[in-house]
N, C-alpha and C positions, 0 to 999 in steps of 0.2 A: 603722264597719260591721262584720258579721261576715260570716265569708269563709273557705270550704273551700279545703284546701290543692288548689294545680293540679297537675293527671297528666296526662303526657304518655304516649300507648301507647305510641311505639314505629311505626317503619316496619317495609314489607314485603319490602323485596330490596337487593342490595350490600348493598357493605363500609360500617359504619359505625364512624368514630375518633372519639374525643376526645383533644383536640391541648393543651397546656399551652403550646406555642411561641409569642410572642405573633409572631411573625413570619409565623406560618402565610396562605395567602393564605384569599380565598374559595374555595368549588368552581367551578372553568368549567362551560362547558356540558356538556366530555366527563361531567366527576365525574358531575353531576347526572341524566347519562342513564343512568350504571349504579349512581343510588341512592346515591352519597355526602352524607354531609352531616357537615362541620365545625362545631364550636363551639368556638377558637383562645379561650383567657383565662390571664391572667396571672395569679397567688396568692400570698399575704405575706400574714403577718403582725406586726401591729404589737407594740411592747415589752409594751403594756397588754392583749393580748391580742384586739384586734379583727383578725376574718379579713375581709381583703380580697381583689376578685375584679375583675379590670378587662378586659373586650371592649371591641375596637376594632370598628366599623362604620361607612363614614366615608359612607356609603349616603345621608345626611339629615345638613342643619347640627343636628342633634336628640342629648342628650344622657337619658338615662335611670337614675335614681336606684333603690335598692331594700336596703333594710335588714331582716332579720329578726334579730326578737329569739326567744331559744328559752324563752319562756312563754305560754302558752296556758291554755283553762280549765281543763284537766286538771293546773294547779298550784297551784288555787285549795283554800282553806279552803270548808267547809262553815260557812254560815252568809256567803259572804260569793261566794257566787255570781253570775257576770258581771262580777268586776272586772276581768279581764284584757282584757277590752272594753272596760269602764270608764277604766281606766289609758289604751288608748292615743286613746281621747277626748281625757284631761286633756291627752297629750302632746303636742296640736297647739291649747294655746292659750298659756302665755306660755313664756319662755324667760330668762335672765340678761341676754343681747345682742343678741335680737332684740325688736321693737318687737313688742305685746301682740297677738294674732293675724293676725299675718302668715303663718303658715301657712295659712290656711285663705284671708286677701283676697290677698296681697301675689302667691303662686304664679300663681293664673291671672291677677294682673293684667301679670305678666312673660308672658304668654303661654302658662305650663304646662298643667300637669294632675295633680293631688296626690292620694292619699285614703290612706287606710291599712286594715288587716283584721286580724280575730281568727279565728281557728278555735280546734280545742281543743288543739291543741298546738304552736301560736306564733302569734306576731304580727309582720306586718308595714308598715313605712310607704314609700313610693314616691311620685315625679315622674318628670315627663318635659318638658323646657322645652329651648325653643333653644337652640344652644350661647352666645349673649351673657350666661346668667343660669349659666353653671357654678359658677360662685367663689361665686354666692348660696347656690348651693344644699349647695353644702359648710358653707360657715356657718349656714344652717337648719338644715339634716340634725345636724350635730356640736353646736350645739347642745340640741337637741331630747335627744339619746342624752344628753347629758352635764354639761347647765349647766338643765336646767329644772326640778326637782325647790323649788328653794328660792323660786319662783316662784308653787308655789300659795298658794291661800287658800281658805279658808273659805266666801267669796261664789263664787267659781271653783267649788268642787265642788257648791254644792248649784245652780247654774247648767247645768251640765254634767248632774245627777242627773236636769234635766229632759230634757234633750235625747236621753239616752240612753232613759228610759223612753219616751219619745215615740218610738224607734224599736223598741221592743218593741212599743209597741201598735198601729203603723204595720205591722211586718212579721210579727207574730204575732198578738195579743188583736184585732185587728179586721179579719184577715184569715181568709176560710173555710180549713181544714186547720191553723192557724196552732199547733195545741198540742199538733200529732200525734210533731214530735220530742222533748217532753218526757215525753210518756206513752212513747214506746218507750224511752228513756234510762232513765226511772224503773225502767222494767220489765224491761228487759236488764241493767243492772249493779247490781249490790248495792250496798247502801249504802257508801259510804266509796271504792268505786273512782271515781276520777278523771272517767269519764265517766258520771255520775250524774246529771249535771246537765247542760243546753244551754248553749253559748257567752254565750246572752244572758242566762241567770241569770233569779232572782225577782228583782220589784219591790220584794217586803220586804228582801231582801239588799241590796238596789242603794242603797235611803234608808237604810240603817243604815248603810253607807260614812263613815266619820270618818278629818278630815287624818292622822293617826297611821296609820290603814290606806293609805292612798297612797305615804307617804315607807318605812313598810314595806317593800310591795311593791318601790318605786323600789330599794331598798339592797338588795334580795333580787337581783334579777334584770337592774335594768337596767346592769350594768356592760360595759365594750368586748368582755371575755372572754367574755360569753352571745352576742353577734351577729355579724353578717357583714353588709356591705357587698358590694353589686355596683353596678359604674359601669359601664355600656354604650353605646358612640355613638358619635359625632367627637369624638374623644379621640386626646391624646399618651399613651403610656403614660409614661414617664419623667415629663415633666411632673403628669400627676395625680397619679403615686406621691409627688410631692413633697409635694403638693396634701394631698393625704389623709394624710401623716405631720404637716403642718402643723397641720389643721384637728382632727382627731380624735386626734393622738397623747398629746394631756394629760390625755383623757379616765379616767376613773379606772377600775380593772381589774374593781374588784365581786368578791364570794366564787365561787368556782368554786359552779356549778352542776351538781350529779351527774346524771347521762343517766338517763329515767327508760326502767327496763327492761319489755319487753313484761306485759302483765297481761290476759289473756284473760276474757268476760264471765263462764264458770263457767256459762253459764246449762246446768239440769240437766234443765228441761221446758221443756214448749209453755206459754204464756201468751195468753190470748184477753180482749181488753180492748177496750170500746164507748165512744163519746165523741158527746152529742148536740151537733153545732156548728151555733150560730145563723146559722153565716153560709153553711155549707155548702147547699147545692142539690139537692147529686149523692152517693152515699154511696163512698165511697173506702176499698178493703182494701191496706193493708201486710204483708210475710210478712218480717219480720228476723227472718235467722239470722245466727248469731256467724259469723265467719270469721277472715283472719291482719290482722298489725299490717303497717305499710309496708316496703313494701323487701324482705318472706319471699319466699321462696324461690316459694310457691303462688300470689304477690299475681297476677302477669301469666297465669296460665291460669283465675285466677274470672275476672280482668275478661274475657277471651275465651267463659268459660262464659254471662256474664250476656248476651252479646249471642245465642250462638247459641241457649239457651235462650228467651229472649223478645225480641230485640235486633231483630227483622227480621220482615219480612212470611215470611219461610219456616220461622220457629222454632216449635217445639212449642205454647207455653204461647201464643204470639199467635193461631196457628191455634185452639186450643181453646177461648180467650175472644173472638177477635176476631172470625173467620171463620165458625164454626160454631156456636162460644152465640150469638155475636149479644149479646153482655154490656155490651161499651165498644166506643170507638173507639181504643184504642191501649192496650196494655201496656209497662210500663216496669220494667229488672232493670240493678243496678247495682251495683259493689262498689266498698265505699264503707272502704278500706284507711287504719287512723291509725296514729299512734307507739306506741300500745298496743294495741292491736285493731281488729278491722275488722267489716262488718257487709254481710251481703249481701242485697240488697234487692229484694222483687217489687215493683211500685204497682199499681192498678187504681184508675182515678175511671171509676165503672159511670157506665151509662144512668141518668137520670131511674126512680127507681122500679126497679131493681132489686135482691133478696135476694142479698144478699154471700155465703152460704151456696154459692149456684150459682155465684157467681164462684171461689170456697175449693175447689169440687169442680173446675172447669174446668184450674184451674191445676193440681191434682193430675194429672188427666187428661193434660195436656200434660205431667209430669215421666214417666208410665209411658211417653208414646209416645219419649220422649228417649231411656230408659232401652232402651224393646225395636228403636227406630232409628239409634241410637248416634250419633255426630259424623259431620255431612255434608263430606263433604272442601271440595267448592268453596264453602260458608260457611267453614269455617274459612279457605279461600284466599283470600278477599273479606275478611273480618273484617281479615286481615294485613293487604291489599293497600290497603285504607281509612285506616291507619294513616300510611304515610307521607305524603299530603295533610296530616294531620295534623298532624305533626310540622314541614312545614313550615310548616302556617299559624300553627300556633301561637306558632314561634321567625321568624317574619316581620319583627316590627318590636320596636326595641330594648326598647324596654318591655315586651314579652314575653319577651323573652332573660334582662332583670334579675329577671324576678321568679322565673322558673322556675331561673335560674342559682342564686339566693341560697337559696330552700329546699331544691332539693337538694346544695345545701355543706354546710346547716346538718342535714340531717337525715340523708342518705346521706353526707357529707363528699367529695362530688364534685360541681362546680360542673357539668361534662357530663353527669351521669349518665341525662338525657334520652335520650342516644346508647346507653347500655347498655340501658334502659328496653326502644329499640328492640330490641336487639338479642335482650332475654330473649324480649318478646312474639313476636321474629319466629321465638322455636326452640321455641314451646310445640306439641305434637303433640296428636293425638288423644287417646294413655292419658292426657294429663297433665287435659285437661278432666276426662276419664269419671275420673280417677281422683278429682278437686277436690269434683264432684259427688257423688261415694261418700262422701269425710271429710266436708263441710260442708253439704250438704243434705241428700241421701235419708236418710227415717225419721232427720231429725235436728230437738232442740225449738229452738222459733224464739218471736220475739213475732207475734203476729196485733194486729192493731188495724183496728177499725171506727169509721169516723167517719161518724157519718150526720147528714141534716137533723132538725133542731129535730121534737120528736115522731115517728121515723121508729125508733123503736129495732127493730123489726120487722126493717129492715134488713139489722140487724146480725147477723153469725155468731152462731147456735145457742149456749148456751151461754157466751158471752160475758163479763164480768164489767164494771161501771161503772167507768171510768178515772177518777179524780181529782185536778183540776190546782188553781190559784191563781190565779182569776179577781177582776179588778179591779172596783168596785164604782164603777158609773157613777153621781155623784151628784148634784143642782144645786146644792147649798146648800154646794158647798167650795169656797174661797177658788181663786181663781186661780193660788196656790203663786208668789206674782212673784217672780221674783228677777232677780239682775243681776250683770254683772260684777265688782261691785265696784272699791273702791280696789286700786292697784300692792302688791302685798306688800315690808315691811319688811326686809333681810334684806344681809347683809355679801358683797359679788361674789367668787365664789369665782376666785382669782388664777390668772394665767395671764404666759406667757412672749414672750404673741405677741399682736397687737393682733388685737380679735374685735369690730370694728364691721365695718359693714356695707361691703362691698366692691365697685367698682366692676362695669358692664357690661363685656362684653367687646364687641369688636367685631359691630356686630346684623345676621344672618344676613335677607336679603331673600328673599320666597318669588320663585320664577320659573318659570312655567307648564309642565309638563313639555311633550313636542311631542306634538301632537295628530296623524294621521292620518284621514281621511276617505275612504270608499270611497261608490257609487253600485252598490246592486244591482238583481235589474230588478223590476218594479210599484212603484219609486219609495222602494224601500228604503234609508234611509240607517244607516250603518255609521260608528261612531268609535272611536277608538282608541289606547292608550297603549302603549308598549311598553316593558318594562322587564325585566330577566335578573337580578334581586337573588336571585331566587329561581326556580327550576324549575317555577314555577305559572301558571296561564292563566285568569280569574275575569270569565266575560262575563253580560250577559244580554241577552234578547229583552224588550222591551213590546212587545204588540198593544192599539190605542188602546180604549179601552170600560168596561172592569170595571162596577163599580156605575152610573156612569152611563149606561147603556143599558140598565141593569134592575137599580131596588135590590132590586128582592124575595129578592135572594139568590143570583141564579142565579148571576152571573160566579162566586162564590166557589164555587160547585158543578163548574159545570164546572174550574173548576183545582183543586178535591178530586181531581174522577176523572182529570185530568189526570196526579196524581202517581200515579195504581192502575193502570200497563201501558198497553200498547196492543193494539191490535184480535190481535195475534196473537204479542203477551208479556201472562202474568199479570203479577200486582204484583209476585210473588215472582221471576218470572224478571226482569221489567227490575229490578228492586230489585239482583239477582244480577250483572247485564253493568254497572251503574253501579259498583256496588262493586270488581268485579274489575280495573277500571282506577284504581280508586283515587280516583275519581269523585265529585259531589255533582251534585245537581238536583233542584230543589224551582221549585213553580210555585204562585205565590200570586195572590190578586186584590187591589186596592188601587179608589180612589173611581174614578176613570177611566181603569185598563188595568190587564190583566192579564201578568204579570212570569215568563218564564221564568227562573229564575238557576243559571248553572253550575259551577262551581272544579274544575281538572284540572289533574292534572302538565301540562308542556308533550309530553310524548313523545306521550301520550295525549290530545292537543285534538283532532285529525279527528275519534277513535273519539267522545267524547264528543258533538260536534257531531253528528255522527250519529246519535246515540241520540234527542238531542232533534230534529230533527228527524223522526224518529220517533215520535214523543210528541207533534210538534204535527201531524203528518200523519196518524194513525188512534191518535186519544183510544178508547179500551175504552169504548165505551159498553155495556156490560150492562146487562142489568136488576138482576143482583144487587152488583153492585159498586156502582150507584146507590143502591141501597135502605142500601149500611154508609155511605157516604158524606156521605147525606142525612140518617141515623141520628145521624152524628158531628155533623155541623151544627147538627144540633135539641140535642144533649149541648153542645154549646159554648155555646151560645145561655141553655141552662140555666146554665152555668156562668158565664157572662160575666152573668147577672140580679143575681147573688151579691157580686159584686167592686164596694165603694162608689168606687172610682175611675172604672169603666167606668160606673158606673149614674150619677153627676155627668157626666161626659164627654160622655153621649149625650143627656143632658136642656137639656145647656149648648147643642148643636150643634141638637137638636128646635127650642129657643126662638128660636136666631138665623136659620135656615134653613125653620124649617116644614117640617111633613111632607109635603110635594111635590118639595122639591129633594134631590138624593141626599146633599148633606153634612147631613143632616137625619135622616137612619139609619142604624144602623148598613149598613157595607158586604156585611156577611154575613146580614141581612136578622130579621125577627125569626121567632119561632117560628110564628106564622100565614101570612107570606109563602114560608118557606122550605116549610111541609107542601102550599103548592098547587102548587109546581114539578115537572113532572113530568120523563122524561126526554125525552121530544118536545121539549120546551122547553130544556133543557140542548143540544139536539142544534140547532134551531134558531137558540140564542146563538151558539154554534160556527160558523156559517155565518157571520152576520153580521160576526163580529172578524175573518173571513177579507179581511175587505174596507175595515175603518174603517184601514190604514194599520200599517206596524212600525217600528221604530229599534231596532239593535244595537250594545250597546258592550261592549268586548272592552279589559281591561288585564293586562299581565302576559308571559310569555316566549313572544311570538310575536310575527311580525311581519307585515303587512298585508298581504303580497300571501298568507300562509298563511292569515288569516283571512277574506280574501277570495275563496279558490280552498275552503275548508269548508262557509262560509254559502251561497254561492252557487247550489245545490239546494234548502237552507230555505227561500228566498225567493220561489222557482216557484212553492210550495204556497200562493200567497195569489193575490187578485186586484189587480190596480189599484184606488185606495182610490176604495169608490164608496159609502159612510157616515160621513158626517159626525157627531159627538156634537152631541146636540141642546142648544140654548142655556134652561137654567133660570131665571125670573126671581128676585130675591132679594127675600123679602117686604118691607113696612114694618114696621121694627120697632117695634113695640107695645111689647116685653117692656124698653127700654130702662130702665134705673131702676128697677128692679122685683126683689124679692129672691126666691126660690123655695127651700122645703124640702122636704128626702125624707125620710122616715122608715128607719132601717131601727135596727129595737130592739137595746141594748145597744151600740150601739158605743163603742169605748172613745175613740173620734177623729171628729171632727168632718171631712169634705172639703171644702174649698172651691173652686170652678172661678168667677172675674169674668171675663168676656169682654165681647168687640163685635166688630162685622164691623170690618177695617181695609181692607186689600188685596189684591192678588191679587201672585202674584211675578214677574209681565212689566208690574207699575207700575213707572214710573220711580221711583218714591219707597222698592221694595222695598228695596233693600239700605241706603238709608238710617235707614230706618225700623227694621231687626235692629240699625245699630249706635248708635241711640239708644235702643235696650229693652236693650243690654248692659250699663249699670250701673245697671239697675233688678234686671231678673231672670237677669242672666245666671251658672248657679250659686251655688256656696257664698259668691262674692269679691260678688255683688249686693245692693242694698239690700235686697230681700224676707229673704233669707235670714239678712244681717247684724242685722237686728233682729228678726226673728223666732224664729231660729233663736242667732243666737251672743247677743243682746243681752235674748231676755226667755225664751228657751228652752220657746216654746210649740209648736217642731214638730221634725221630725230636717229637713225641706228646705221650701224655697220657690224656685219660680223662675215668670218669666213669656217668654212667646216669640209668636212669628207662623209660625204653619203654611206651608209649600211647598204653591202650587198654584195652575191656571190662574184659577181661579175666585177671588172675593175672598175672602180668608181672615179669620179673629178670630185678634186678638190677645188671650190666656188670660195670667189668672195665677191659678197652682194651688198649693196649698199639704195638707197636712192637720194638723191641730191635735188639741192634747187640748182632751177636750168642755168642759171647765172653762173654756176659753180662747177661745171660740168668736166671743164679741163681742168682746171688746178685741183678736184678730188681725182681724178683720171692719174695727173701726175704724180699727185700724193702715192696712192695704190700702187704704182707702179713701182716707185721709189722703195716703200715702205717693203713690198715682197720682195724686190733684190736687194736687202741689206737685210734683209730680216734674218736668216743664219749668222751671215758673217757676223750680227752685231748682239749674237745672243752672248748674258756671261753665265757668270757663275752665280747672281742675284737672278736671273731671269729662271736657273734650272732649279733654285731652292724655291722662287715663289711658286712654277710650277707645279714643283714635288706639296709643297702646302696646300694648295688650291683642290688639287683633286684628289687627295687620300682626306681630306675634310669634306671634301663636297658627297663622297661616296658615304658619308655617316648618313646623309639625309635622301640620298636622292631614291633610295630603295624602300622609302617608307608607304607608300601606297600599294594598293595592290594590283592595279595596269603598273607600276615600276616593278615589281616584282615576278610578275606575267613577262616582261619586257628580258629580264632574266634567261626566264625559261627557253623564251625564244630565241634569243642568241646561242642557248647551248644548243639545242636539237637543228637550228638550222645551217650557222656555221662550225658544228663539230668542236663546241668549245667542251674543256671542264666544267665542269657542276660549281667549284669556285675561280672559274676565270675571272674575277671581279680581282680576287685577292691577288693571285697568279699575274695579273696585270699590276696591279699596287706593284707588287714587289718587284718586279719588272722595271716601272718607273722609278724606284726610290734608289734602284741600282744604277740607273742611265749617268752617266758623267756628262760636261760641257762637250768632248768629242761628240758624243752620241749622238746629243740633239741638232750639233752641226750637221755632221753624215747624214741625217734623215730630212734635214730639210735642204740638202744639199743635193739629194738622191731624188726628192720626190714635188720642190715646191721651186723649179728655174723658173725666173720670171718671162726671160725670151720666149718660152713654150706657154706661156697663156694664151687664149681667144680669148679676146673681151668682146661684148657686146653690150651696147647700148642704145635704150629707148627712150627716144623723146620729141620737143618739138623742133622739127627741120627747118623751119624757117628761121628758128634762134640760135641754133646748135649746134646745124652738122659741120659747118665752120672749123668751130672751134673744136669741135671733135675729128675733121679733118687733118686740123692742124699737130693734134696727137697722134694721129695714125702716119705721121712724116705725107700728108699725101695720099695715101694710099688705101681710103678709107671703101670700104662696100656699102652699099646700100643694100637692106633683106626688105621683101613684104613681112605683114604680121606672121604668115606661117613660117619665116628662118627661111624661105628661099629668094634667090639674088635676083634684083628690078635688071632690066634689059640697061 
């Protein structure tokens, strides 16, 4: 995958250190309330030049892996674009001493969680697994850096070549905006500088790739002396140092790699460039201007400029396009700081049918009023004060620690330097904005880019010029490119001093339910509760029972639009202002049946916050004008979401199984004809109604019950005793069983496929058996779907299938997307693989099982949304306080019968819908040809063309 480096702002108040003691403790509670925060790690380096970085967190039996290497695309040849993505693909498939993809099956079937990333200047790979798989993951890891290079082949890369392109056409060629970073790359840096080109490269570059270019690059860059190692968790120190001098100290040093020094874009004027994309809906303006490289001195007063300039409901540039053009629903300004340059960025995705001309004037507009109103003190004091939530949620769990530890080691040469990060953001002042804003923006040239829909060049900024990219040529008559793993490569084991098989588990850490709290508030309000002090934060939320199931037309998501825009007597911009200033979040969304307050606060700050929403849900701002931007927005999303072949498969799939009478049968946010008849009488109306269908609060993090008990307890006055019940929907017959259905949407470079059927609901007794009998079908990259799709015939970047959460009976989905070349034979695949999939399960398939997920449940409860996540399964499907464990034990008791019966009962292949989206002029052929004949054609909304 490719992957921008993480930035941390920075907090708003106290002393912040970074500690090298590995003795240092946590902060207590005192530290926490006056704004401390530690990041205590140990540092060495080895003979062979690997920097190592070891945190102790003994918080979770959970250990956390994180290696960067210092190559990225900005160290790539021209002509050979996207290998450094490429490479660290190759890196996670064989190895000298570990068995042929065990990285990608072996990790989660230990219970972990692996992936790795590219940006443009490094690469990183990362787990995070209980502590019983430590010693493995030393042996992968040390590996991988050091023993895999003699490993490829031939068959390996052009295998890999697919997989990779398949995720360019997945995340760029067949998504709308998907080519908008290559035309401003193109167009900001001159030829020959470094970032000329996107992380993910051409596809011509990518197939040109030869074994000689791999073992190049390998000898170039991947030596111990280019990377750093961070190990975060329940860890010995002494012990792992031994650990890691063992595993990685043989490892070979590689040529010193020279630092590559800042190289600014040069750019000398404005550049204005149009792009018609097929997949686009909505026409979206970009304004990059050059800015500094990471770590300058300027880097922390843009990123404070980009929020107060368009960052908030009170910023210039949002007022000028949001509030008063009337243009979009949201602006976005970001500085986007690299190892050579930086780039500071406006976005706008206008309304339906707007001249990007007047959005280009708006935003000016809002730079004069910055200019003649200068920096508002209490933004810039909320801006701070937002940060440190920040900081801590982000270094919350170890796997955050490792990663953010390891690049700034590798790129600042300080494993804390998150802690100064804070410290610079929290001394930037007013001059230093207005000063950032004079060198890098005003009357400064920038790239402009217009990206509008198909035919819409009208659109696009005045003047304008045609962008031209390297678009893929969607054909039918080209072979399916099959390839495959190939035979083991030939090749002499490079020697070692120390046995490097595969090493024992260690003692296997059992999950155990944290302790629950339970409060009774009055009209019948139940309250649950986790408590835990790892961290200064408090992360609750409110459901009110109803959302779309009380009215799909759209409304529920209307009213929690206007729910986030103030209240009766704060604008958007002032409550936006009192949420920030506490260092606050709250965001109120609607989901199928209840709408979801959700909060995160320091702990110092949970009453104030608690009381704001309570605020918010006691006099919602119904205006007439804030309805009308809100409604606005809806109708823009609604466009936007018609565009995305994921969501346009998704809702066709959900139409076909559900009918359009039951609310899992439309979207939640309603479609564009439902959503224009809702007025605000109606939004006001729904509002009564949730007052009375019922609440449940859950509350995890540094408080404790009688605190959040003596907060809420005014909240929950504002409702009445529950005197609406959700009404019961019937579930159609289904017809659409066995029956294949196509969508059109022209050029796409990727075929989507969503097979489903109704299974069950998640208060069947059969739920949780039924999740850990689809775990080695579809469960991630370690799952049959993916193993053979993805690692074995490399026709897609992912496959996975699952069973949705919910009171109602859900479908069981397995989605995938493919290149269109490949369309029927993964069709065939899928179809294969689900009816043999009981018959052919054994008694290895029910022990890796039982392994996978009584280890995965050590880690996956370690955050505190995972914990929240908890609460809410118990209060909303009537589970146990340790249904966690109650399921363990559940599974560990299931035999080979069992898992037959259940997929035998709930996963017939005969009774699936598939559907699939793609391009008809290439495909529906051959997707014909799988459906015997009998294939449907849908428009984008799931209903059947005449």
């Amino acid at each position: 995958m490719t992957q921008m480096r993480w930035i941390l702002a920075g907090v708003a108040a106290g002393a912040l250190a970074a500690c090298s003691n590995p003795g240092t403790e946590k902060p207590g509670k005192d530290d926490a309330e006056a704004g401390t925060f530690d990041l205590p790690y140990e540092k060495f380096t080895l003979a062979n030049g690997l920097d190592v970085v070891l945190h102790e967190d003994h918080s979770d039996p959970i250990v956390a892996f994180s290696t960067v290497v210092e190559v990225g695309s900005n160290r790539e040849k021209p002509g050979r674009t996207g290998f450094a993505h490429f490479f660290e693909h190759m890196s996670f498939n064989d190895s000298e001493n570990v068995p042929r993809g065990w990285n990608r099956k072996a990790i989660p079937e230990w219970g972990g969680n692996r992936n790795g990333g590219t940006w443009s200047d490094g690469t990183i790979y990362y787990e995070v697994v209980p502590k019983d798989a430590f010693d493995k993951i030393l042996w992968i890891d040390s590996d991988r850096l050091g023993y895999m290079i003699n490993t490829v082949t031939t068959d390996a890369l052009e295998r890999e070549k697919q997989v990779v392109k398949n995720e360019k056409r997945q995340r760029v060629d067949n998504a709308p905006y998907g080519y908008t970073q290559e035309v401003i790359r193109t167009a900001l840096y001159p030829e020959g500088h470094p970032y000329n080109w996107t992380v993910i490269g051409q596809l011509p570059d990518l197939q040109a790739a030869t074994l000689s270019d791999v073992k190049e690059f390998y000898d170039q860059y991947y030596g111990a002396a280019n990377a750093t190692l961070v190990i975060a968790g329940d860890i010995d120190l002494t012990e792992t140092r031994e650990k890691v001098e063992r595993w990685f100290g043989e490892i070979r040093r590689g040529p010193d790699v020279e630092p590559l020094k800042p190289l600014p874009a040069g750019l000398t004027e404005t550049k204005s460039l149009y792009f018609e994309d097929s997949f686009a809906t909505l026409p979206e303006l970009r304004i990059t201007f050059p800015s500094v490289e990471s770590y300058n001195a300027d880097e922390p007063a843009l990123s404070v400029l980009a929020r107060l300039l368009a960052g908030t409901k009170n910023s210039p540039v949002y007022r000028a396009v949001v509030d008063e053009g009337k243009l979009a629903p949201d602006v976005t300004s970001y500085n986007n700081s690299m190892e050579l340059a930086g780039e500071f960025v406006f976005q706008v995705r206008a309304n339906a049918g707007t001249d990007l001309d007047d959005v280009h004037a708006a935003i000016h507009d809002g730079f004069v009023r910055f200019e003649t109103d200068g920096v508002d003190a209490k933004d810039l004091e909320r801006i701070k004060a937002e940060q440190e939530t920040i900081l801590y949620s982000q270094l919350s769990t170890v796997l955050g620690k490792a990663i953010q530890m390891s690049q700034d080691d590798v790129f600042a040469g300080d494993p804390a330097y998150a802690i100064k990060a804070a410290e610079k953001l929290r001394a930037v002042t007013a001059e230093d904005v207005m000063r950032v804003y004079k060198t890098y923006v005003k009357d400064k040239p920038a790239i402009l880019t217009s990206f509008v829909p198909k035919g819409s060049v009208d659109l696009a900024l005045e003047g304008s010029s045609l962008a031209t990219v390297w678009i893929e040529e969607v054909r039918s008559d080209v072979a399916a490119e099959e390839v495959s793993q190939g035979a083991l490569a030939t090749y002499e084991r490079t020697p070692s001093t120390h046995d490097r098989s595969e090493p024992p588990f260690g003692d296997l850490p059992m999950f155990t339910t944290p302790d629950i709290w339970e409060a009774s508030l009055d009209h019948g309000v139940r309250m649950l509760g986790i408590e835990t002090s790892e961290t200064p934060l408090v992360t609750f939320n409110i459901t009110l029972e109803g959302g779309a199931w009380l009215d799909p037309a759209g409304t529920a998501n209307l009213l929690a639009a206007l729910m986030n825009e103030g209240t009766a007597t704060r604008t958007p911009a002032d409550m936006e202002q009192a949420i920030g200033l506490l260092g606050s979040g709250i965001t109120v969304d609607a989901g199928t049946d209840e709408i979801t307050i959700s909060a995160t606060a320091l702990s110092r700050n949970f009453e104030e916050t608690v009381a704001l929403v309570q605020e918010i849900l006691a006099s919602p701002r119904f205006e007439a004008e804030d309805f009308e931007r809100v409604k606005s927005a809806a109708l823009t999303a609604i466009e936007g979401r018609d565009a995305d072949p994921n969501a346009i498969a998704s809702l066709a799939l959900n139409r076909l199984l559900y009918g359009t009478e039951h609310p899992q049968g439309t979207a939640n946010s309603g479609t564009a004809d439902t959503v224009g008849t809702v007025s605000l009488d109606d939004v006001q109306a729904f509002y009564d109604v949730i007052k009375g269908t019922g609440m449940r609060i859950h509350v995890a993090g540094d408080v404790s019950q009688e605190r959040a008990a003596a907060a809420f307890g005014g909240l929950a006055g504002l409702l009445r005793t529950p005197d609406t019940s959700l009404p019961d929907y019937p579930v159609p017959e289904q017809v659409n069983a066995g029956k294949v259905f196509f969508i059109d949407v022209p050029d796409s470079k990727q075929s989507v496929i969503f097979a489903g059927k109704l299974a069950l609901a998640s208060t069947d007794p059969d739920a949780a058996r039924l999740s850990f009998a689809n775990e080695k079908l579809g469960g991630g990259i370690s799952g049959d779907l993916a193993q053979v799709l993805r690692i074995e015939k490399g026709y897609t970047y992912g496959a996975v299938s699952l069973i949705s959460d919910g009171r109602a009976i859900q479908p069981f989905r397995a989605i995938t997307s493919v290149r269109a070349n490949a369309t029927e034979a993964s069709l065939d695949i899928i179809r294969e693989m689900i009816a043999s999939y009981g018959p052919d399960f054994t008694e290895a398939d029910v022990q890796m099982t039982k392994d996978k997920v009584v280890k995965n449940n050590t880690r996956t409860y370690e955050s505190l949304n995972a914990k929240l996540g908890i609460l809410q399964k118990v209060s909303k499907f009537g589970k146990p306080a340790d249904y966690v464990e109650q399921e363990q034990a559940e599974l560990l008791s299931m035999t080979l019968d069992d898992f037959k019966t259940v997929t035998a009962a709930y996963l017939q292949e005969p009774e699936l819908t598939y559907v699939v989206v793609g391009d008809k002029a290439t495909q529906f052929d051959a997707v014909n040809n799988f459906a015997g004949g009998k294939l449907v054609e849908l428009d984008i909304y799931g209903a059947p063309l005449d």
